[in-house]
Residue frames as a rotation matrix with the C-alpha (Angstrom) as fourth column:
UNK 1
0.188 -0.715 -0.674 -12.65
-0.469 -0.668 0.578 47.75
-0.863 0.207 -0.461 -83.50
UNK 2
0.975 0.071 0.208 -12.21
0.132 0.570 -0.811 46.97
-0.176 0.819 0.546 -87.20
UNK 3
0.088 -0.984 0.155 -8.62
0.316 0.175 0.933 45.66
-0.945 -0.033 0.326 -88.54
UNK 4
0.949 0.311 -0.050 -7.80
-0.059 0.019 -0.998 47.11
-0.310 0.950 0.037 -91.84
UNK 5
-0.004 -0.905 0.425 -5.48
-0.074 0.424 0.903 45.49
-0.997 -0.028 -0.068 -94.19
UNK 6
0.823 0.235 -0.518 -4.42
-0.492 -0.165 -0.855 45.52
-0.286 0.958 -0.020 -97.84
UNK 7
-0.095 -0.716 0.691 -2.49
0.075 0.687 0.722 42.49
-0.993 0.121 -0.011 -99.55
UNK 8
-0.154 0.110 -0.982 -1.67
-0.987 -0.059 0.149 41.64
-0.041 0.992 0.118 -102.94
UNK 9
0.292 0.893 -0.342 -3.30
-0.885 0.388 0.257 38.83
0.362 0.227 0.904 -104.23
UNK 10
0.061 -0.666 -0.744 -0.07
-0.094 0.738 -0.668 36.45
0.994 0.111 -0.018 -103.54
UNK 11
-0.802 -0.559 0.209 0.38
-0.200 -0.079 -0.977 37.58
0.563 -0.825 -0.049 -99.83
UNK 12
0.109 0.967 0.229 -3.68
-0.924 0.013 0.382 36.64
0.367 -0.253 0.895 -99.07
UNK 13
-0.596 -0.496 0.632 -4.06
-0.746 0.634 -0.206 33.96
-0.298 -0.593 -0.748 -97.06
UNK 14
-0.744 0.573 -0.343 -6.45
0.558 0.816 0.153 30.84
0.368 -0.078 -0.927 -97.82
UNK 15
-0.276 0.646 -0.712 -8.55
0.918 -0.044 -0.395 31.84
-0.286 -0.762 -0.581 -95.12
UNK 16
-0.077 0.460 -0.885 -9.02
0.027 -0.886 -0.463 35.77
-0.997 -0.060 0.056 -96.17
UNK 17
-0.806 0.316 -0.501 -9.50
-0.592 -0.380 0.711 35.03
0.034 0.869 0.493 -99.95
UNK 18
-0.342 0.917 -0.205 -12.34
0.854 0.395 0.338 32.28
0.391 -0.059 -0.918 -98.93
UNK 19
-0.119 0.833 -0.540 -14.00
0.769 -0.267 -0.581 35.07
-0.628 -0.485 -0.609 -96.95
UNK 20
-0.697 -0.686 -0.209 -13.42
0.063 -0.349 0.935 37.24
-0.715 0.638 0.286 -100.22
UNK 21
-0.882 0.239 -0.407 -15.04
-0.401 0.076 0.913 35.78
0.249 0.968 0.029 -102.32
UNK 22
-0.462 0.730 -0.503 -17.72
0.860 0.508 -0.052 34.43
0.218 -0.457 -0.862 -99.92
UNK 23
-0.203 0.692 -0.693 -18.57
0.269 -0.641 -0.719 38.17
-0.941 -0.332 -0.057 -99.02
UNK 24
-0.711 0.112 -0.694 -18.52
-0.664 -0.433 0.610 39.42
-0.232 0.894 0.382 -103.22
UNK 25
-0.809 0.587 -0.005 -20.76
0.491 0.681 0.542 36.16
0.322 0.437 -0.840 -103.30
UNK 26
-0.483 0.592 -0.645 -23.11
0.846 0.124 -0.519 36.90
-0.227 -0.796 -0.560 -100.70
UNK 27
-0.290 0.433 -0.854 -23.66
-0.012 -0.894 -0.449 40.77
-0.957 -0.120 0.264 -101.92
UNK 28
-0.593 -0.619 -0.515 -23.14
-0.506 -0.212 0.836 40.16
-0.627 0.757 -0.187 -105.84
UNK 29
-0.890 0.388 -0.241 -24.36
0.376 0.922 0.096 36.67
0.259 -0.006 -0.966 -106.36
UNK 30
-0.512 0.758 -0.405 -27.22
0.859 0.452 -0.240 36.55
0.000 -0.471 -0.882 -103.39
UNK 31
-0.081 0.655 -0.751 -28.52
0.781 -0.427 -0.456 39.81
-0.619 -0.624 -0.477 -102.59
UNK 32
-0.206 0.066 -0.976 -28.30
-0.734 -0.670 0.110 41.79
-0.647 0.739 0.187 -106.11
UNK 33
0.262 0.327 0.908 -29.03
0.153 0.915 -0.373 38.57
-0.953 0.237 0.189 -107.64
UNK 34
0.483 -0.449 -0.751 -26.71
-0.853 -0.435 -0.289 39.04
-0.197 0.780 -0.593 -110.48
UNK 35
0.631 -0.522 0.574 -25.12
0.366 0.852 0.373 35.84
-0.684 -0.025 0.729 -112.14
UNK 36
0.925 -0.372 -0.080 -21.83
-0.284 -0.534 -0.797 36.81
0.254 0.759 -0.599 -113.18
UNK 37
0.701 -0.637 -0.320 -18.67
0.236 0.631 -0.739 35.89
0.673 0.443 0.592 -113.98
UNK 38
0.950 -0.271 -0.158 -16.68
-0.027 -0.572 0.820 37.14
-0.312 -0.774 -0.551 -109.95
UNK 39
0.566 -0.815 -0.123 -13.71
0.140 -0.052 0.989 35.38
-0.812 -0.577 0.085 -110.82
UNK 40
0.795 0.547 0.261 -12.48
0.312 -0.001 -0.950 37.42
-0.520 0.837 -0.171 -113.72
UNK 41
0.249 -0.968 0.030 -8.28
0.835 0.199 -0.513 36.89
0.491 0.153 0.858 -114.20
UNK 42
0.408 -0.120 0.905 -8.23
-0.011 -0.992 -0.127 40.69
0.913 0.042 -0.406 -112.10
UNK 43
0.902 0.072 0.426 -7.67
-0.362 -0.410 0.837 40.02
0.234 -0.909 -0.344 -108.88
UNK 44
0.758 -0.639 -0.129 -4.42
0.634 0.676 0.377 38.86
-0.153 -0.368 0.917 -109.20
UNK 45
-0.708 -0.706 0.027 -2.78
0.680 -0.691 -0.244 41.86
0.191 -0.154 0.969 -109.90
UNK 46
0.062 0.383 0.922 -4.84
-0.140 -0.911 0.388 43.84
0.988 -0.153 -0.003 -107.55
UNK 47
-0.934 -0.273 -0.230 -4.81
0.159 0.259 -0.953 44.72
0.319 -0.927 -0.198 -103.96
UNK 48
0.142 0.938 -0.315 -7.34
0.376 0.244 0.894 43.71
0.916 -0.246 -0.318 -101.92
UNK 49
-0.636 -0.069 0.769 -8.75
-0.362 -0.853 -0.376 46.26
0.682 -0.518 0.517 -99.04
UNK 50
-0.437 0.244 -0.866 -10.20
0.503 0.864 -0.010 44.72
0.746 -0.440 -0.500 -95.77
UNK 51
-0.292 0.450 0.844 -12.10
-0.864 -0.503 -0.030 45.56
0.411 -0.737 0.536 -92.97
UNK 52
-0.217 0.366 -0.905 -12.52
0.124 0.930 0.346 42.97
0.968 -0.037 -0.247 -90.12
UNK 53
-0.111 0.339 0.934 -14.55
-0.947 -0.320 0.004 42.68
0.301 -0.884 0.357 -87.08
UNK 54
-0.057 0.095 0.994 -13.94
-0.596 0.795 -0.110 39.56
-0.801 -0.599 0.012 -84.53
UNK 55
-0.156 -0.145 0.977 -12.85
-0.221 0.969 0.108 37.81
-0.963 -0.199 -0.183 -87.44
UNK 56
0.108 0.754 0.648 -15.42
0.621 0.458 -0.636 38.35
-0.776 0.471 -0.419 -89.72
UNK 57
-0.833 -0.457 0.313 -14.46
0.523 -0.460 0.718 40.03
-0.183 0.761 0.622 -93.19
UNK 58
-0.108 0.780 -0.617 -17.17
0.525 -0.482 -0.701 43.08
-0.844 -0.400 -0.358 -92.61
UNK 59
0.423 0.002 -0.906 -15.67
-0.395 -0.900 -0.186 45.55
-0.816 0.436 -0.380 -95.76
UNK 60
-0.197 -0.755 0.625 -13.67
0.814 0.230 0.533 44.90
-0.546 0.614 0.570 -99.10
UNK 61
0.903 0.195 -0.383 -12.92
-0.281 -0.408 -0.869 46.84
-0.325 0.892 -0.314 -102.35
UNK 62
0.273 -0.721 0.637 -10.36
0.951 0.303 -0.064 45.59
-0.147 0.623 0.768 -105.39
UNK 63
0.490 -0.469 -0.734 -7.75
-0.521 -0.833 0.185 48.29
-0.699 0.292 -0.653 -106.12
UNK 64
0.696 0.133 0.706 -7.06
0.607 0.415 -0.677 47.70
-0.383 0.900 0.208 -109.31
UNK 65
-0.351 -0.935 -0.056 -3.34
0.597 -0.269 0.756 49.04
-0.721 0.232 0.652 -110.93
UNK 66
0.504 0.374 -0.779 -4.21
-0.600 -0.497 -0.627 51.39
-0.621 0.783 -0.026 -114.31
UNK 67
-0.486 -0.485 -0.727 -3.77
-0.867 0.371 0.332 49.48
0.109 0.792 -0.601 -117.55
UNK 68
-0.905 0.392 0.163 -5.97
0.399 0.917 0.009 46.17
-0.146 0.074 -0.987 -116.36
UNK 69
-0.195 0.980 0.046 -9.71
0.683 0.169 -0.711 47.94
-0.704 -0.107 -0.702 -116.12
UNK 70
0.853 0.476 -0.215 -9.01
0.473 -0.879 -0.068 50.86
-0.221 -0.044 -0.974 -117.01
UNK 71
0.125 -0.992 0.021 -6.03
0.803 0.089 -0.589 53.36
0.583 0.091 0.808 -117.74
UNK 72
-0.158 -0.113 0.981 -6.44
-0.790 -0.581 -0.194 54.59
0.592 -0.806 0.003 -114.66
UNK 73
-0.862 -0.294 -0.414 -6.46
-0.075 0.880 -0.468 53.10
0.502 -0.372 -0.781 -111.52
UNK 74
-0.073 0.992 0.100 -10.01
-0.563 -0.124 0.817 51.78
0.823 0.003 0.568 -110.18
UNK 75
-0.919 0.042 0.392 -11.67
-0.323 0.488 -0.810 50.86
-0.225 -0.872 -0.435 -107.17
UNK 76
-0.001 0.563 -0.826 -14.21
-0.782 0.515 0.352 48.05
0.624 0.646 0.440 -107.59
UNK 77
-0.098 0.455 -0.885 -16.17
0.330 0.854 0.402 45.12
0.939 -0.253 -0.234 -106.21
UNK 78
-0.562 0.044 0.826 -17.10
-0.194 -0.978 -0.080 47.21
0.804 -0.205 0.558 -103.87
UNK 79
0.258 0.842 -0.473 -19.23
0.198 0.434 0.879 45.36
0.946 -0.320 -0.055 -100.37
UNK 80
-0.417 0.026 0.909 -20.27
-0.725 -0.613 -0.314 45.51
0.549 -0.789 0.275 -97.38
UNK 81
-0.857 0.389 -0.337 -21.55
0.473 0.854 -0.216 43.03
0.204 -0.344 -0.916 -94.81
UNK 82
-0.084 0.927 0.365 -25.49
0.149 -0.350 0.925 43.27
0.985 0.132 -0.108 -94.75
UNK 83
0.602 0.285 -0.746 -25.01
0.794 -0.115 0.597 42.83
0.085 -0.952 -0.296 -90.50
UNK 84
-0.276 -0.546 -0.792 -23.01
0.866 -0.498 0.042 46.11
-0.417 -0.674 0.610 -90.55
UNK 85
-0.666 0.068 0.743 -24.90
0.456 -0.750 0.479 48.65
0.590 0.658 0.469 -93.12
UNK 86
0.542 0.531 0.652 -26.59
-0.027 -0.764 0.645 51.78
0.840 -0.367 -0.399 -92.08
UNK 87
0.709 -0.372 -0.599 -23.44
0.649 0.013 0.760 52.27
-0.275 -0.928 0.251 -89.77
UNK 88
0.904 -0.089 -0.419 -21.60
-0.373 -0.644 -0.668 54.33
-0.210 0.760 -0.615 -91.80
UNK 89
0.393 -0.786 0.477 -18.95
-0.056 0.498 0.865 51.65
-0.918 -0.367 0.152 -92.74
UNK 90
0.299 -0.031 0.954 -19.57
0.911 0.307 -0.275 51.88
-0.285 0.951 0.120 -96.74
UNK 91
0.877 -0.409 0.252 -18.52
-0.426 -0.905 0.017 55.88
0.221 -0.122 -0.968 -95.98
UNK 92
0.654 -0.729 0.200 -15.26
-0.671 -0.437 0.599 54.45
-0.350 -0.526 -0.775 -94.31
UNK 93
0.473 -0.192 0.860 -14.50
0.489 0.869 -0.075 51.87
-0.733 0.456 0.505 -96.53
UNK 94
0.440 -0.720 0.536 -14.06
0.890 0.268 -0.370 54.08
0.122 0.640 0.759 -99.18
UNK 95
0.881 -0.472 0.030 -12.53
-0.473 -0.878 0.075 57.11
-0.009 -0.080 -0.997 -97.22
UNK 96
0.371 -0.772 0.517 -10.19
-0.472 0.322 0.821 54.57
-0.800 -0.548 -0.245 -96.23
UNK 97
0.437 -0.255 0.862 -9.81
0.754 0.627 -0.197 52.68
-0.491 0.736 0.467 -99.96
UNK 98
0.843 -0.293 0.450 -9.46
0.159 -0.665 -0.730 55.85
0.513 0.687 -0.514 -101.98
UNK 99
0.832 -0.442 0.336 -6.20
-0.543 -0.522 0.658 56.80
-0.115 -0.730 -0.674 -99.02
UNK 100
0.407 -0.586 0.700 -4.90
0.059 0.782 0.620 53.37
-0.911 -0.211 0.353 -99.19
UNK 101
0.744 0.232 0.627 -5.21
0.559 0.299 -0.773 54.16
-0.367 0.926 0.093 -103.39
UNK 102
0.898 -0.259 0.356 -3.17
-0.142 -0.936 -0.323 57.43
0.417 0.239 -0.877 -102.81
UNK 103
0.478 -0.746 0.463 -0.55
-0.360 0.315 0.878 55.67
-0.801 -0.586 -0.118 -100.45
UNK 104
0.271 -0.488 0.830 0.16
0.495 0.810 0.314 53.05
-0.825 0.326 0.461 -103.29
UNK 105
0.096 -0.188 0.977 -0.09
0.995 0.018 -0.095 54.94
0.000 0.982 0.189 -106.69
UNK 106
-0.857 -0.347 -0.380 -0.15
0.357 -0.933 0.046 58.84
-0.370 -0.097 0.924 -105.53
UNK 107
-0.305 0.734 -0.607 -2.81
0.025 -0.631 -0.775 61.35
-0.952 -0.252 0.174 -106.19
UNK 108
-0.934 -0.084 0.347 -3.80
0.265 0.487 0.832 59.71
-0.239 0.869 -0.433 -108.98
UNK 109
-0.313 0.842 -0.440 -7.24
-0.949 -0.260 0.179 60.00
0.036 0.473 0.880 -110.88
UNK 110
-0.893 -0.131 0.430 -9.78
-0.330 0.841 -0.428 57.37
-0.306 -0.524 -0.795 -109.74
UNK 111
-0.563 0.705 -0.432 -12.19
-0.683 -0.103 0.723 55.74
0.465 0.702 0.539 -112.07
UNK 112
-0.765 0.224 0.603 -15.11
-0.256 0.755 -0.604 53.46
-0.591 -0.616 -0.521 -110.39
UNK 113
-0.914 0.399 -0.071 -18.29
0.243 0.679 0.692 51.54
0.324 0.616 -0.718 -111.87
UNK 114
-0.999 0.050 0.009 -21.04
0.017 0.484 -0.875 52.35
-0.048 -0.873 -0.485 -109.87
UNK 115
-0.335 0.925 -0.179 -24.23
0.942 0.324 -0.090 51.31
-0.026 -0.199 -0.980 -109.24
UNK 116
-0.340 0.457 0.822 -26.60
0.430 -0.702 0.568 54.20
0.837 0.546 0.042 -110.36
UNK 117
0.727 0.644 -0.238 -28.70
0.418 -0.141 0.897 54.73
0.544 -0.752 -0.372 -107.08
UNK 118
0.529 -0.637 -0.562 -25.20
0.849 0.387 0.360 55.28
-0.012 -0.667 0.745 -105.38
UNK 119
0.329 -0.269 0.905 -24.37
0.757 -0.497 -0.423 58.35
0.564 0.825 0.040 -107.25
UNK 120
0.388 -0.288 0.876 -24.74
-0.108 -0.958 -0.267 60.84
0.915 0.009 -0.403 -104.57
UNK 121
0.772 -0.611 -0.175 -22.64
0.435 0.306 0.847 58.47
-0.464 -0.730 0.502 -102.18
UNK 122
0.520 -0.779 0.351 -20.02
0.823 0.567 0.039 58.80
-0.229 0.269 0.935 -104.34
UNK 123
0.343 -0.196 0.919 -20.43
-0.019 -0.979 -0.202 62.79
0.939 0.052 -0.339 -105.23
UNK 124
0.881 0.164 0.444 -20.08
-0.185 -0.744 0.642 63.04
0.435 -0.648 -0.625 -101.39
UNK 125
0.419 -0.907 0.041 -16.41
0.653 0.333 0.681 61.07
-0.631 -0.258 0.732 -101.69
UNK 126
0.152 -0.325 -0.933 -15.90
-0.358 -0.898 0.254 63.36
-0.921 0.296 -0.253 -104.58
UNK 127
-0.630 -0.189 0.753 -16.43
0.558 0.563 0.609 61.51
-0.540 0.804 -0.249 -107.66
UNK 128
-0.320 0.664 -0.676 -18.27
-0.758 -0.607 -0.238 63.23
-0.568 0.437 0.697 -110.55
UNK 129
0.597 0.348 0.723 -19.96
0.527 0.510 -0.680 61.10
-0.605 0.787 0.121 -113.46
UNK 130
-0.019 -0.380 -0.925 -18.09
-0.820 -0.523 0.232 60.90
-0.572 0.763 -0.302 -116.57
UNK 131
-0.980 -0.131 -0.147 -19.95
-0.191 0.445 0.875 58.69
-0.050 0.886 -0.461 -118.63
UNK 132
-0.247 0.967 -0.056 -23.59
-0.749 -0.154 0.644 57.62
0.614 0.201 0.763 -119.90
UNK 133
-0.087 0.737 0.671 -25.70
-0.809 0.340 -0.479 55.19
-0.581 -0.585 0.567 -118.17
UNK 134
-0.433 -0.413 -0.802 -24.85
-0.789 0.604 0.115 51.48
0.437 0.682 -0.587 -118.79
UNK 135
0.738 0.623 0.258 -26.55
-0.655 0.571 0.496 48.40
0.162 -0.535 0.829 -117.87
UNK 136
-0.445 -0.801 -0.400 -24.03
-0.820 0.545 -0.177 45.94
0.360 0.249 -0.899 -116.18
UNK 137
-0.761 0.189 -0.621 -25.89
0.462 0.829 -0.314 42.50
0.456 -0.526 -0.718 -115.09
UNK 138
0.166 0.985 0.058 -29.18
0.502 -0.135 0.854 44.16
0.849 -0.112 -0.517 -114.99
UNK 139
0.549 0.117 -0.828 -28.24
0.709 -0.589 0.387 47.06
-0.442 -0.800 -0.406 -112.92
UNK 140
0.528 -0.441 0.726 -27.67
0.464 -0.567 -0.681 50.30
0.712 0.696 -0.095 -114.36
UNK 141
0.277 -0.803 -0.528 -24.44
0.913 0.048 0.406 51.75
-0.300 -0.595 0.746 -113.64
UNK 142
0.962 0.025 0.271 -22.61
0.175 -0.820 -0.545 54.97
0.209 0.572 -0.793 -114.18
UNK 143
-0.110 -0.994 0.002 -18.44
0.700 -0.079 -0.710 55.47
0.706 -0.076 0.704 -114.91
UNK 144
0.975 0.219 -0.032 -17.46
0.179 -0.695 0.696 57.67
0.130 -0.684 -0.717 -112.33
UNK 145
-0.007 -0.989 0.146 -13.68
0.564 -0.124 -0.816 59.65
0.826 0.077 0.559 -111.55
UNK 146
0.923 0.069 -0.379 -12.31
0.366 -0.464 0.807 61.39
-0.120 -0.883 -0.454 -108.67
Protein backbone atom coordinates (compact mmCIF):
# COMPACT_ATOMS: atom_id res chain seq x y z
CA UNK A 1 0.00 0.00 0.00
CA UNK A 2 1.65 3.30 -0.97
CA UNK A 3 1.46 6.43 1.60
CA UNK A 4 0.97 9.62 -0.21
CA UNK A 5 1.98 12.87 1.21
CA UNK A 6 2.66 16.47 0.21
CA UNK A 7 4.79 18.96 2.47
CA UNK A 8 6.22 22.22 1.95
CA UNK A 9 9.71 22.34 1.88
CA UNK A 10 9.89 23.59 5.75
CA UNK A 11 7.53 20.80 7.12
CA UNK A 12 9.97 17.87 5.28
CA UNK A 13 11.67 15.99 7.49
CA UNK A 14 15.60 15.25 7.33
CA UNK A 15 14.88 11.83 6.59
CA UNK A 16 12.25 12.44 3.52
CA UNK A 17 14.34 15.28 1.87
CA UNK A 18 17.58 12.82 2.03
CA UNK A 19 15.43 10.26 0.21
CA UNK A 20 14.47 13.29 -2.16
CA UNK A 21 17.13 14.09 -3.38
CA UNK A 22 18.70 10.58 -3.30
CA UNK A 23 15.75 9.38 -5.61
CA UNK A 24 16.09 12.87 -8.24
CA UNK A 25 19.85 11.65 -7.91
CA UNK A 26 19.49 8.18 -8.71
CA UNK A 27 17.00 8.89 -11.88
CA UNK A 28 18.54 12.41 -12.99
CA UNK A 29 22.15 12.13 -12.04
CA UNK A 30 22.62 8.06 -12.52
CA UNK A 31 20.30 6.68 -14.91
CA UNK A 32 19.75 9.71 -17.53
CA UNK A 33 23.23 10.54 -16.86
CA UNK A 34 22.68 14.20 -16.88
CA UNK A 35 25.10 16.46 -14.73
CA UNK A 36 23.10 19.18 -13.56
CA UNK A 37 22.61 21.62 -11.27
CA UNK A 38 19.31 19.44 -8.79
CA UNK A 39 19.63 21.84 -6.17
CA UNK A 40 18.35 24.94 -7.86
CA UNK A 41 16.95 27.72 -4.95
CA UNK A 42 13.13 26.03 -6.14
CA UNK A 43 12.34 23.70 -3.90
CA UNK A 44 11.86 25.80 -1.18
CA UNK A 45 8.86 27.31 -2.13
CA UNK A 46 7.45 24.22 -3.58
CA UNK A 47 5.53 21.29 -2.41
CA UNK A 48 6.88 18.16 -2.59
CA UNK A 49 4.51 15.00 -3.68
CA UNK A 50 5.37 11.48 -2.26
CA UNK A 51 4.65 8.11 -2.73
CA UNK A 52 6.02 5.51 -0.20
CA UNK A 53 6.22 1.85 -0.01
CA UNK A 54 7.63 0.08 3.38
CA UNK A 55 9.51 3.10 3.79
CA UNK A 56 11.04 3.51 0.69
CA UNK A 57 10.36 6.93 -1.24
CA UNK A 58 8.96 4.92 -4.55
CA UNK A 59 7.28 8.37 -6.43
CA UNK A 60 7.96 12.26 -6.24
CA UNK A 61 7.10 15.37 -8.35
CA UNK A 62 7.92 19.32 -7.31
CA UNK A 63 4.71 21.42 -7.45
CA UNK A 64 5.93 24.43 -8.12
CA UNK A 65 3.61 27.88 -7.13
CA UNK A 66 3.22 30.18 -10.63
CA UNK A 67 5.65 33.09 -10.72
CA UNK A 68 8.99 30.85 -9.75
CA UNK A 69 9.24 28.53 -13.18
CA UNK A 70 6.82 29.67 -14.81
CA UNK A 71 3.61 31.98 -14.58
CA UNK A 72 1.78 29.22 -14.14
CA UNK A 73 1.97 26.61 -11.85
CA UNK A 74 4.28 23.49 -12.86
CA UNK A 75 4.82 20.06 -12.05
CA UNK A 76 8.46 18.95 -12.34
CA UNK A 77 11.32 16.69 -11.33
CA UNK A 78 9.28 14.25 -12.09
CA UNK A 79 10.64 10.15 -10.84
CA UNK A 80 10.03 7.10 -10.24
CA UNK A 81 11.81 4.24 -8.49
CA UNK A 82 13.45 1.96 -11.26
CA UNK A 83 12.18 -1.27 -8.71
CA UNK A 84 8.57 -0.08 -9.29
CA UNK A 85 8.24 0.97 -13.21
CA UNK A 86 6.15 -0.83 -15.67
CA UNK A 87 3.49 -0.94 -12.77
CA UNK A 88 1.61 1.78 -13.66
CA UNK A 89 2.85 4.06 -10.76
CA UNK A 90 4.28 6.99 -13.16
CA UNK A 91 0.27 6.98 -14.41
CA UNK A 92 -0.66 7.45 -10.62
CA UNK A 93 1.81 9.70 -9.63
CA UNK A 94 0.69 12.14 -11.84
CA UNK A 95 -3.17 11.41 -11.66
CA UNK A 96 -2.52 11.91 -8.15
CA UNK A 97 0.07 15.18 -8.53
CA UNK A 98 -2.01 17.06 -11.06
CA UNK A 99 -5.31 16.48 -8.05
CA UNK A 100 -3.07 17.35 -5.27
CA UNK A 101 -2.18 20.63 -7.87
CA UNK A 102 -6.01 21.32 -8.12
CA UNK A 103 -6.59 20.86 -4.25
CA UNK A 104 -3.85 23.59 -3.57
CA UNK A 105 -4.14 26.26 -6.39
CA UNK A 106 -7.69 25.29 -8.15
CA UNK A 107 -8.26 24.33 -11.70
CA UNK A 108 -5.53 26.05 -12.70
CA UNK A 109 -3.51 25.68 -16.06
CA UNK A 110 -0.54 23.28 -15.73
CA UNK A 111 2.71 23.83 -17.48
CA UNK A 112 5.39 20.77 -17.36
CA UNK A 113 8.96 20.17 -19.07
CA UNK A 114 8.94 16.98 -20.47
CA UNK A 115 11.09 14.64 -21.74
CA UNK A 116 10.22 14.23 -25.52
CA UNK A 117 9.69 10.34 -25.72
CA UNK A 118 7.03 10.93 -22.90
CA UNK A 119 4.75 12.95 -24.97
CA UNK A 120 2.00 10.55 -25.42
CA UNK A 121 2.16 9.76 -21.54
CA UNK A 122 1.36 13.03 -20.97
CA UNK A 123 -1.41 13.54 -23.95
CA UNK A 124 -3.05 10.58 -22.09
CA UNK A 125 -3.08 12.90 -18.62
CA UNK A 126 -4.24 15.59 -20.93
CA UNK A 127 -1.46 17.82 -21.64
CA UNK A 128 -1.03 19.15 -25.21
CA UNK A 129 2.47 20.58 -26.46
CA UNK A 130 2.77 24.20 -26.51
CA UNK A 131 6.14 24.83 -27.44
CA UNK A 132 9.16 23.80 -29.86
CA UNK A 133 11.57 21.17 -29.08
CA UNK A 134 14.40 22.15 -26.66
CA UNK A 135 17.41 20.42 -25.60
CA UNK A 136 17.67 20.44 -21.70
CA UNK A 137 21.00 18.48 -20.46
CA UNK A 138 21.17 16.53 -23.59
CA UNK A 139 17.67 15.37 -23.67
CA UNK A 140 15.23 16.90 -25.83
CA UNK A 141 12.29 18.14 -24.15
CA UNK A 142 8.97 19.65 -25.03
CA UNK A 143 6.82 22.61 -22.85
CA UNK A 144 3.71 21.05 -22.28
CA UNK A 145 0.05 22.57 -20.51
CA UNK A 146 -2.97 20.98 -19.26
Amino acid sequence: MITWLCKKFDDLTPHELYAILQLRNEVFVLEQNCIFQDADDKDQQSFHFMGWLNKKLIAYTRIVPAGIVSDKVSIGRVATSPSVRRTGIGKELLERSIEKTKELFGNVPIIIGAQLYLKKFYESLGFRQSGDIYHEDGIEHIKMIR
